[in-house]
N, C-alpha and C positions, 0 to 999 in steps of 0.2 A: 226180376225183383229179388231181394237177396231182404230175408228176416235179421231181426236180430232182437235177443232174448236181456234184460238190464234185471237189475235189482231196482225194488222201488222201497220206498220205507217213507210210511204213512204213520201216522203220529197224533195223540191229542193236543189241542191247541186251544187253550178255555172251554169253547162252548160250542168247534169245529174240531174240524182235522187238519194237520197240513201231513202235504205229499208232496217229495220229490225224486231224485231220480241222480243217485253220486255221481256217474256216471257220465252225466249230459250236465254239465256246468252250470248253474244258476235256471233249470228246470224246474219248477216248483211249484204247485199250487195248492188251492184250497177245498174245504166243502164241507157241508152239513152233516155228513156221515163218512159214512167210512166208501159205500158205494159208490156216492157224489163223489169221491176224493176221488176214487178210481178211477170215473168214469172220467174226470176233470185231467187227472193225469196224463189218460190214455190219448186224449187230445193233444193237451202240452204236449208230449213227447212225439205227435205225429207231426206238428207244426214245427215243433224244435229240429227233426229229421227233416223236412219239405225244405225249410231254409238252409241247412247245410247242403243238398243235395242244387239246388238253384242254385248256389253260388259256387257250387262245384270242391268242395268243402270235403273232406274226408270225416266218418260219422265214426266216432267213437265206437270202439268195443268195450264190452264189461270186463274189464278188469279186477275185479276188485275180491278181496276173502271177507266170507263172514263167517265170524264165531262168534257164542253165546261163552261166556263164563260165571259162573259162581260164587260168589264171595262170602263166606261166613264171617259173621261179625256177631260178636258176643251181645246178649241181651242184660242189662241190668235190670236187678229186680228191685 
């Protein structure tokens, strides 16, 4: 068995969350909290993984950079 570690990025969505997963193409789900979202995730992305691996499918690695930046923007009074 061979792991493999993704970025996930969970989000407000009205009056839920959404979650997906850049990483794994069109992954995506939902949920009432931020934990549901997690846990809702954590599934998509096993069943996302289960079908590639059936159809003998090579499973994405994380590629990807994340940075946070800062923008100051001026307040009028």
């Amino acid at each position: 068995m061979k792991n493999y570690t993704y970025r996930i990025i969970i989000e407000k969505d009205g009056d839920e969350y959404h979650g997906f997963v850049p990483a794994l193409q069109g992954c995506h789900t939902h949920g009432s909290t931020i934990e549901e979202t997690r846990s809702n995730l954590r599934d998509a992305m096993e069943l996302y993984m289960a079908h590639l691996s059936s159809k003998h499918e090579d499973i994405p690695e994380e590629s990807g950079f994340e940075s946070f930046e800062t923008i100051g923007v001026p307040v009028h009074a």
